[in-house]
N, C-alpha and C positions, 0 to 999 in steps of 0.2 A: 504494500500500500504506500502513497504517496507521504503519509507521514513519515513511517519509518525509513524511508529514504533520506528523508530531510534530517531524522535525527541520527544515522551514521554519518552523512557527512558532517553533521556537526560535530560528530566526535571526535572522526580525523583530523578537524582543522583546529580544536580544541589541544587535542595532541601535537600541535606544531607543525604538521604537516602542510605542502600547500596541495590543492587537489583541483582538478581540471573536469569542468561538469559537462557532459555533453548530452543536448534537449534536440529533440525532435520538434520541432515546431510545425512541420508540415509534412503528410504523408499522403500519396495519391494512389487510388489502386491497389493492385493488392500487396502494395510495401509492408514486410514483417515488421518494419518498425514504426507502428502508430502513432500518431500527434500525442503529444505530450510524454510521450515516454523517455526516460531520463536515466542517466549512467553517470555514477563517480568513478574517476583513477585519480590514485593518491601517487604521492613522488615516490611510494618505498612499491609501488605495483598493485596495491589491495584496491578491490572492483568491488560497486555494487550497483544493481540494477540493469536496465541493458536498455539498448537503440533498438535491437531487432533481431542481434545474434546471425551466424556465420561469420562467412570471410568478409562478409563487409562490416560486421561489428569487428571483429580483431583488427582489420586496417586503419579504424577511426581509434581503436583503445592505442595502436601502437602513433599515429601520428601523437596521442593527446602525451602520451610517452616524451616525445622528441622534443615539444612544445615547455613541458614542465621543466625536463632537462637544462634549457633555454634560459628560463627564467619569464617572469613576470609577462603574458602576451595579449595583444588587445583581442578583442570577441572577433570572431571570426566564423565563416556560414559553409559551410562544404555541402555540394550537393553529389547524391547518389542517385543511380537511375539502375533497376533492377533487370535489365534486358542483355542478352547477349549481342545483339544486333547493333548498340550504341555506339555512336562514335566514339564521346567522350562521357566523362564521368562515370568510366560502370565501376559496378562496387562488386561485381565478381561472382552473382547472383543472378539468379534465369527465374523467378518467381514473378518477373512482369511489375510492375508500381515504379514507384518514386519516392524517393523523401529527402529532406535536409536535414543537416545536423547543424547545432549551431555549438560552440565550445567558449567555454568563459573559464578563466582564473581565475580559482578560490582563495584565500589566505586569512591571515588575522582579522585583518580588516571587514571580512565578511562574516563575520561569526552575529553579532546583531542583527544584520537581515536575515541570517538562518533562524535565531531565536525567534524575532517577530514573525516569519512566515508560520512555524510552531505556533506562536500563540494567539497571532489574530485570526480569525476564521473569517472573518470578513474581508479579506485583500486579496487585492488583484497582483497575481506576479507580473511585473514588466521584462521582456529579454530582448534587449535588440540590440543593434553595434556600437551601445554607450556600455552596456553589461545590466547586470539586475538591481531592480530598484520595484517599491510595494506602490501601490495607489487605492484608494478606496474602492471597495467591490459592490455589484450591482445583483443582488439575490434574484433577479429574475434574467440576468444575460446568460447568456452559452459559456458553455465551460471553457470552450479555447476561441483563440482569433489572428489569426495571421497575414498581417500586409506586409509584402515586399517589392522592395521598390527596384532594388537591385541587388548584386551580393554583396555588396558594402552598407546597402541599407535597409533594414526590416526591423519590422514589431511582433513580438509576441506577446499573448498576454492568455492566464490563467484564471481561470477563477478558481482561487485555491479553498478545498478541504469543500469540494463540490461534491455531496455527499448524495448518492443514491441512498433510499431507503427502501426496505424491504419490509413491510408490515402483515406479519404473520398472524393469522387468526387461527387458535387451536395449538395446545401447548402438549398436544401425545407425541408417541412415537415419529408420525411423519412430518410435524413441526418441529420436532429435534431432528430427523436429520436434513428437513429446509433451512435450519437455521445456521448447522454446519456447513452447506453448501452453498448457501447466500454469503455467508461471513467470509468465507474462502477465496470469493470471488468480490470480495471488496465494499459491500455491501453494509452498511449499516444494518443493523437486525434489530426490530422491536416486536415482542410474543404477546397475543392478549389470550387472555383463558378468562372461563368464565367459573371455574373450578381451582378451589384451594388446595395444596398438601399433592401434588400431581409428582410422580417419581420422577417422571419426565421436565419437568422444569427444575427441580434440581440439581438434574443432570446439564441441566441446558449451559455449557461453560461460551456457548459463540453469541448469545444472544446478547446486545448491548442495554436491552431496559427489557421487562418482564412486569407485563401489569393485570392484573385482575380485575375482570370487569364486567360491568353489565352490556352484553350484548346489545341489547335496546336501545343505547348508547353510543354504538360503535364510531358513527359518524362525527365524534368531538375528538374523536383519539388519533384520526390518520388527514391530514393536513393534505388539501388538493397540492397538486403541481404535479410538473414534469419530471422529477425526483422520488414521488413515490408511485411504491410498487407494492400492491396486495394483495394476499394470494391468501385464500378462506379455502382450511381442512380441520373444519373441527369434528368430533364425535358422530355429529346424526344430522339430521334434514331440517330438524328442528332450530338448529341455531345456525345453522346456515341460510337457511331462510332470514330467519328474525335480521342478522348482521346483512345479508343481497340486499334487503329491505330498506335498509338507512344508509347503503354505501352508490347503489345503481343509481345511472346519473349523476354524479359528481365527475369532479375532473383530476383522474389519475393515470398517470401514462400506463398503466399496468391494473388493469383486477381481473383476477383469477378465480374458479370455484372449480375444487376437486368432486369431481361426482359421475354415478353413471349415467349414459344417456338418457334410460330412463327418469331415474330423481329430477334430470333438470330439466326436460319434456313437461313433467309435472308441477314443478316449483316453476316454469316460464308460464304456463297454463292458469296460473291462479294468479299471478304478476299481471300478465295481461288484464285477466278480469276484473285486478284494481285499479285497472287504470295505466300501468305503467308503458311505454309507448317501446314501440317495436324499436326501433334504431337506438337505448339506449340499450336492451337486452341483448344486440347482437355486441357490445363495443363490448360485454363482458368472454373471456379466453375459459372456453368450456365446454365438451369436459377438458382439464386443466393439463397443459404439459404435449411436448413433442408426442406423435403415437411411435414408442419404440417398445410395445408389448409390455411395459412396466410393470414387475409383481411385486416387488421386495420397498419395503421403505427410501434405502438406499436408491433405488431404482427410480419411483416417483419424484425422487428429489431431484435427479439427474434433469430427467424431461423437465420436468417443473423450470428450472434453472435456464436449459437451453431455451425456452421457449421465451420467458423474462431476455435473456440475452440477446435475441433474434429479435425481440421489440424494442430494447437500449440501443441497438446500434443500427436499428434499421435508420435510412438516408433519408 
């Protein structure tokens, strides 16, 4: 995750070291190394995070090599283009895309913007060929933005500690293991149950809040926007209903209901007859999760996951 990234490098530079950060700011197609994806080298060789991996992440770790060696070097934008066919700039890679790297010098002096990117959640990271610097962040813009003007001159900007949430309804078996497999994949995790003393949320060590609640309710507890994602597997039809009831129709990039065809045949069937209108009932993902046969807990979590995924990064 983006945080613990931020806080190895601080510890490297904390330790005296200077360290060479190199950011994806832009990636096109199907380049392995995604926007915003981010790699420390420290002067003694220690890695963390990565651009995209292969031979073109090791030609970028060993230039950042050359560069530290060097001493002190202004920001600088290398682009890669993933095609064999290239004239120029291949990075040695036949997977088709594009992307840039952009590399800054870390040192002492940068140990306080590492602290504040930690600890403000509201800032915008700036990266462009002045080096990094914070600005106030806007909770409703996109997480990344890239203008280049040329390779001497570009903007990137993050909106950091841009947090997906994953709002898990049903705190059994198959919510402990969505909750391991949302967390894994970056996710904030928040569990509501509607039952006390559950073995299962004991257990729950991925979940970040765990609340007990009235169903009835539901709709106070999961905040519209493009960040949240909810996915209802509770017990029976009965509280799955009562929570579709007070969530359908709201505005969440993601709601999910696990059931068979049948239960939600029946549960749309009664929805309809109160009223509730066809085009909100189809916007709900159900029954819930990729079809790859799923039987096992582990299993429904998987689908579950990819299908949440496949709507995060759909274009």
């Amino acid at each position: 995750m983006a945080t613990d990234f931020w806080k190895e490098t601080l510890n490297v530079l904390k330790q005296g070291e200077k360290v060479a950060l190199l950011l994806v700011p832009e990636s096109i197609g199907s380049s392995p190394g995604r926007q915003g994806f981010k790699m420390m080298v420290s002067e003694s060789g220690s890695m963390y995070g990565t651009i995209g991996g292969g031979i073109m992440e090791q030609k970028m770790v060993e230039l950042a090599k050359v560069k530290l060696s060097e001493g002190e070097f202004r920001p600088f934008l290398r682009r890669q283009i993933h095609r064999a066919e290239a004239e120029k700039e291949r990075s040695g890679m036949i997977c088709s895309g594009e992307q840039s790297i952009s590399f800054y010098h870390l040192g002492k002096s940068e140990i306080p913007l590492l602290q504040n990117i930690l600890n403000d959640i509201t800032s915008v990271l700036i990266a462009n060929e002045d080096g990094l610097a914070l600005k106030s962040g806007n909770p409703k813009a996109k997480q990344f933005r890239f203008d280049k003007v040329s390779e001497q001159k570009w903007t990137f900007e993050e909106q950091l500690h841009f947090t997906n949430t994953a709002y898990i309804f049903g705190g059994g078996h198959v919510g402990l293991a969505m909750s391991r497999m949302m967390s894994q994949l970056g996710f904030r995790v928040v569990v509501f149950e509607d039952r006390e003393g559950l073995n299962t949320l004991e257990q729950n060590r991925w979940a970040d809040q765990v609340h007990i609640i009235n169903y009835e309710e539901a709709e106070k507890y999961v905040p519209e926007g493009e960040r949240s994602y909810v996915i209802v597997m509770t017990f029976g039809y009965r509280p799955d209903e009562v929570i579709m009831r007070r969530l359908i129709g709201r505005n969440f990039k993601y709601l999910g209901l696990m059931g068979s065809r049948h239960k939600i045949d029946v549960m749309w069937e009664n929805l309809r007859s109160d009223g509730f209108k066809e085009n909100d009932l189809e916007n709900v993902y159900t029954p819930i999760g990729l079809p790859i046969h799923s039987k096992t807990t582990n299993e429904i979590a998987v689908s579950v996951a990819a299908e949440v995924i496949r709507v995060k990064n759909a274009e």
